[in-house]
Rosetta silent file (secondary structure, phi, psi, omega in degrees, C-alpha in Angstrom):
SEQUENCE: XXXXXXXXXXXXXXXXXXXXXXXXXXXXXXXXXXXXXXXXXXXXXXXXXXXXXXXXXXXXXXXXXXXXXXXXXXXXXXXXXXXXXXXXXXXXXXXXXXXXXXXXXXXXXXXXXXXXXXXXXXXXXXXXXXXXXXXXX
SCORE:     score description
SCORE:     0.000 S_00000001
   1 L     0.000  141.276 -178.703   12.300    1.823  -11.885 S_00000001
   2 L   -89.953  166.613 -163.442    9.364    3.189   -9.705 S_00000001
   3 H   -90.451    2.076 -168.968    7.662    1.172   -7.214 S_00000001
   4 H   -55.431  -30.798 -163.257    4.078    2.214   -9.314 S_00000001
   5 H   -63.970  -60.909 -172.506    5.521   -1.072  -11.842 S_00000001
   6 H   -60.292  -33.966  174.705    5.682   -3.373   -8.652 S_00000001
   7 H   -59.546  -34.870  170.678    2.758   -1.986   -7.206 S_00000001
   8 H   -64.477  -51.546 -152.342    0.821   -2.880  -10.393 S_00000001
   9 H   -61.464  -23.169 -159.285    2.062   -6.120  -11.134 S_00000001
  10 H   -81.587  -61.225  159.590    1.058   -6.838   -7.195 S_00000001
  11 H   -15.894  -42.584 -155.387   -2.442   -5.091   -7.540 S_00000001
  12 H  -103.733  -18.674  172.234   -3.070   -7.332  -10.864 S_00000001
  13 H   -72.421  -63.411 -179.170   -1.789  -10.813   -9.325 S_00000001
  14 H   -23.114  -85.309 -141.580   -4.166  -10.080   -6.184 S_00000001
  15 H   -65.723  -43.420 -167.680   -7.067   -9.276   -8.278 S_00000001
  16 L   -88.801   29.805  163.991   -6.618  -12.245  -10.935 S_00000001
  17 L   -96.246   -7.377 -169.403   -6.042  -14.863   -7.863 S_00000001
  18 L  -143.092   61.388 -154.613   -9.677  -13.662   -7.230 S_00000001
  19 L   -75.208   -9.232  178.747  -10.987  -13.329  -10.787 S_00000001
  20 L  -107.674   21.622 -176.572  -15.049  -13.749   -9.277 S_00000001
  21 L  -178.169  113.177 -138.504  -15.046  -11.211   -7.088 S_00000001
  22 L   -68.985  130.607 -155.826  -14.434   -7.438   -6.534 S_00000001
  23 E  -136.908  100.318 -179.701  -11.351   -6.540   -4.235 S_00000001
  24 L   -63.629  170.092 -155.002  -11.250   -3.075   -2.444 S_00000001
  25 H   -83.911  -42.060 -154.177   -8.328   -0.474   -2.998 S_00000001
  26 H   -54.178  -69.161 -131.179   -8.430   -0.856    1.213 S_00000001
  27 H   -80.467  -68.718  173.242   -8.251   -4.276    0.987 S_00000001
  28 H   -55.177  -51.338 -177.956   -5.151   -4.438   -2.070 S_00000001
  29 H   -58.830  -40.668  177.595   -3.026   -1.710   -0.002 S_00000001
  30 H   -78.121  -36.349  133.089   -3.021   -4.017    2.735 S_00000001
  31 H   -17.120  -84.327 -171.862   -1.879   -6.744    0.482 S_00000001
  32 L  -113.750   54.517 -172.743    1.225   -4.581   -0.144 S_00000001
  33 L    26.982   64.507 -162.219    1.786   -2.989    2.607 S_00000001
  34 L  -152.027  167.839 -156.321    1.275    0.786    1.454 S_00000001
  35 L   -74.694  130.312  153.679   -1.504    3.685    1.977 S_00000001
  36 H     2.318  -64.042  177.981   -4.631    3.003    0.303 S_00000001
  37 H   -65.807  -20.007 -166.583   -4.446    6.266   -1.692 S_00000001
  38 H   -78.489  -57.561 -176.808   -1.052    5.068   -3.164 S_00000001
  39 H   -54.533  -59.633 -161.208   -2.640    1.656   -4.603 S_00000001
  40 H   -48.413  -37.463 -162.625   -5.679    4.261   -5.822 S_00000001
  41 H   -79.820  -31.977 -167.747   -3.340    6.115   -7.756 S_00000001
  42 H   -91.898    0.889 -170.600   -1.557    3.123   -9.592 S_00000001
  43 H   -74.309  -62.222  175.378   -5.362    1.120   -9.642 S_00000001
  44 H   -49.039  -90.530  142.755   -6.355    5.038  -11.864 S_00000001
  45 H    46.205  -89.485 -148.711   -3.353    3.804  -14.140 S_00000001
  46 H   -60.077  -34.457 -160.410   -4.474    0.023  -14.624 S_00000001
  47 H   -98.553  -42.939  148.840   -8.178    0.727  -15.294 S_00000001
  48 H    -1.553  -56.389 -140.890   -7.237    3.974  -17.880 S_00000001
  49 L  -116.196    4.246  155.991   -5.080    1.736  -19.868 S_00000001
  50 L    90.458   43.193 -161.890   -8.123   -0.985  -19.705 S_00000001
  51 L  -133.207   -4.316  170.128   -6.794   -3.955  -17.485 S_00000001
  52 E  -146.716  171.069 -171.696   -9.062   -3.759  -14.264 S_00000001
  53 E  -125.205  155.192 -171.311  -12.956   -2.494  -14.030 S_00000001
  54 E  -146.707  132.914  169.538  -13.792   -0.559  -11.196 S_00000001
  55 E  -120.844  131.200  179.798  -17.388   -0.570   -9.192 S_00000001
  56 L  -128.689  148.013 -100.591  -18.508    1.757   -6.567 S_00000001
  57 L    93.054  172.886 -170.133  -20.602    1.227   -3.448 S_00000001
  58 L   -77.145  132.922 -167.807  -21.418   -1.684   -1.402 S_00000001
  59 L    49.309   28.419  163.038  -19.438   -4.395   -2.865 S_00000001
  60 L   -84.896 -171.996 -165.913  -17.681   -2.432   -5.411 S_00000001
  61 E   138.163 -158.298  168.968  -13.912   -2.387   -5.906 S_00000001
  62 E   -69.319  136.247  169.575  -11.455   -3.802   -8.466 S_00000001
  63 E  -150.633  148.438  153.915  -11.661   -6.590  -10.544 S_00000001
  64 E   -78.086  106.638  175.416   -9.127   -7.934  -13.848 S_00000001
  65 L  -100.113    6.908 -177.614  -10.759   -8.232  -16.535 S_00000001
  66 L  -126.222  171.179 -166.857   -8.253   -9.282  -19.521 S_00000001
  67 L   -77.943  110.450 -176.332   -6.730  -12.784  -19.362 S_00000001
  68 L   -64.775   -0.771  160.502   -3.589  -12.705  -17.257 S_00000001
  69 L   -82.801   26.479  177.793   -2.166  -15.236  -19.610 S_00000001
  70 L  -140.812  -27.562 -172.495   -1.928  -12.338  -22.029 S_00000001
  71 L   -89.991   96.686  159.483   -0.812   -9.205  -19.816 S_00000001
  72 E   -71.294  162.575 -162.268    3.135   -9.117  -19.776 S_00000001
  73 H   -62.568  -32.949  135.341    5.039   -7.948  -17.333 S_00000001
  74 H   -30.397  -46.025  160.088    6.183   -5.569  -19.992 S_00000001
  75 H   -55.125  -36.651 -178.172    2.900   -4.201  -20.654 S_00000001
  76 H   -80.076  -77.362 -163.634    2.549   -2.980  -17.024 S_00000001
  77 H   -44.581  -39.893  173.061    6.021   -1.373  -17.429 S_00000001
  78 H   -79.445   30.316 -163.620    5.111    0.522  -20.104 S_00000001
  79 H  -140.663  -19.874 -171.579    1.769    1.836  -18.321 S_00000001
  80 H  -128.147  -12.314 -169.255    3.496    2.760  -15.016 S_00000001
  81 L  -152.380    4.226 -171.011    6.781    3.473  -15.681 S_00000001
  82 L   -50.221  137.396 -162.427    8.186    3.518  -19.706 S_00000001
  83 L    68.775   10.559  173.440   11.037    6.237  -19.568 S_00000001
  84 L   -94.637    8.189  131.079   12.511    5.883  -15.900 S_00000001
  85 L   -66.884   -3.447  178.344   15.332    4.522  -17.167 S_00000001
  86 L   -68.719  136.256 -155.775   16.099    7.502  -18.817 S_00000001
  87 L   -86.945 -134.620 -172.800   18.719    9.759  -17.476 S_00000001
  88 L  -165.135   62.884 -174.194   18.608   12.365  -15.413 S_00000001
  89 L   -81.806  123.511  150.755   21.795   14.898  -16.505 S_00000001
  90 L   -67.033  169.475 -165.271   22.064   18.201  -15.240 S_00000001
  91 L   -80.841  126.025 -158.097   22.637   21.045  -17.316 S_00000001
  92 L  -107.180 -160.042 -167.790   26.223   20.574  -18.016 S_00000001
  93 L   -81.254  107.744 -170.339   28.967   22.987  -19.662 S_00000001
  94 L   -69.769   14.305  171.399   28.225   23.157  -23.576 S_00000001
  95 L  -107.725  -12.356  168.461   31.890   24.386  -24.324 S_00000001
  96 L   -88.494  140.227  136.240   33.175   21.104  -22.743 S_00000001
  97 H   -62.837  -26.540  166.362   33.038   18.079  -24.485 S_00000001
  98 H   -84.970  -27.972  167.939   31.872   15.827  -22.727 S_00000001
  99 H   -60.797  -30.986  165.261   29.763   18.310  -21.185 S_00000001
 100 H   -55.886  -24.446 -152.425   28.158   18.967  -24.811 S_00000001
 101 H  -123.591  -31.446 -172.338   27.522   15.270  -25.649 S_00000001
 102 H   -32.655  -42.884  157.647   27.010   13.558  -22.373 S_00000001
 103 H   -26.774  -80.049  172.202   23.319   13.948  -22.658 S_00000001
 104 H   -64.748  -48.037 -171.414   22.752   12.229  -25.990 S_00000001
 105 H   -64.569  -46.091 -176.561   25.164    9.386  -25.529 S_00000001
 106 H   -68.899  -20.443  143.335   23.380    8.460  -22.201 S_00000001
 107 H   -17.802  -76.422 -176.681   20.055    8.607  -23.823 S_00000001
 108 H   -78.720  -47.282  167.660   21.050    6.324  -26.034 S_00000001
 109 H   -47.508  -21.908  161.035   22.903    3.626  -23.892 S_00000001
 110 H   -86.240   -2.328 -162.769   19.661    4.030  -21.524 S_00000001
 111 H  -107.460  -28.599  168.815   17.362    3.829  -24.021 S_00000001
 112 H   -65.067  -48.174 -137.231   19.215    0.222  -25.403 S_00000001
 113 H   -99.635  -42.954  146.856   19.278   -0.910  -21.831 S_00000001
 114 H   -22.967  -65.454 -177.699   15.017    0.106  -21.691 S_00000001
 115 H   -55.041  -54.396  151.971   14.937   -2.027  -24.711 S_00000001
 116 H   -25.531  -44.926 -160.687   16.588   -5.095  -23.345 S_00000001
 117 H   -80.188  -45.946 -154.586   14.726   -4.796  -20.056 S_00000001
 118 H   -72.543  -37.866 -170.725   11.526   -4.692  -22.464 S_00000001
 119 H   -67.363  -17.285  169.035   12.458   -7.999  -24.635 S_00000001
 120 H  -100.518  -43.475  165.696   12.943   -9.676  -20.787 S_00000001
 121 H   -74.043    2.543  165.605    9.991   -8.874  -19.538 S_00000001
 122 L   -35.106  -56.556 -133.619    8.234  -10.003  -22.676 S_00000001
 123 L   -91.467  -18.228 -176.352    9.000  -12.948  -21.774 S_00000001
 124 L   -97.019  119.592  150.270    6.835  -12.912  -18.052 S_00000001
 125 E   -95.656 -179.222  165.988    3.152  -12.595  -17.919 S_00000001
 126 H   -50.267  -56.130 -173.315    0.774  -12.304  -14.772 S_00000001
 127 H   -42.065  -43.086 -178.799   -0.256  -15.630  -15.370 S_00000001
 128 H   -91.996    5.606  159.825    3.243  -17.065  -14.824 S_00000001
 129 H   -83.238   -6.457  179.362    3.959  -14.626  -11.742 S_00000001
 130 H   -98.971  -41.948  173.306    0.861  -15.994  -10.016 S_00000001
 131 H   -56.446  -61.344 -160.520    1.883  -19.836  -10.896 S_00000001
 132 H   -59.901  -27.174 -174.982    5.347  -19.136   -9.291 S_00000001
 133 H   -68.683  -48.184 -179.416    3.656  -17.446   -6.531 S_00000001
 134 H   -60.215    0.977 -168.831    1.432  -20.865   -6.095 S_00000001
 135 H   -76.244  -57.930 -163.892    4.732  -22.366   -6.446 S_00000001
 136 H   -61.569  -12.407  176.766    6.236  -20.624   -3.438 S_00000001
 137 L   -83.803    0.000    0.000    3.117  -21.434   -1.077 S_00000001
């Protein structure tokens, strides 16, 4: 898993802890302790796929605009990261067996193990990663 998925869900708690007011990329990055441009890139992402607004200018920035009691934690994975479980085989020897098949079986045992991961994170939205957060405070 890539850090873009954590970097989202942390970008998208931020902004819906502060749902009335616009929250620079500067501002987010510093939140999670990483360069500006990196939160810019996974920020391009979130507002693409239609889950933050973006204004620019004095007192522009970020804002969440869908109800974080609706955006699962699944939803972000499939927006930042859907296929990095897949595997990552070099080209092996197609006259071996295992070198012929190795490919396709792990495919499919990562691609079950994708599925799982998606049916658990189903189960989280933003909304309940921000209660847990208010938990921990």
């Amino acid at each position: 898993m890539n850090s873009n998925f954590t970097l989202a869900i942390h970008s998208l708690t931020l902004l819906a802890l502060q749902p009335d007011r616009m929250s620079s990329s500067d501002a987010i990055a510093e939140s999670a302790g990483v360069h500006p441009v990196r939160i810019r890139k996974v920020l391009s992402l979130l507002r693409k796929n239609g889950y933050i607004q973006s204004k620019e200018g004095t007192g522009g920035g970020f804002i969440f605009v869908l109800d974080p009691g609706h955006v699962t934690l699944w939803d972000v994975y499939k927006v930042t990261s859907e296929g990095a479980l897949q595997p990552k085989c070099p080209e092996s020897n197609e006259k071996c067996i295992v070198g012929a098949n190795m490919r396709t079986v792990l495919f499919s045992i990562f691609l079950g193990a994708e599925e799982h991961l998606g049916e658990y994170l189903k189960k989280y939205t933003i909304k309940e990663v921000i209660d847990s957060i208010n938990q921990e405070h």
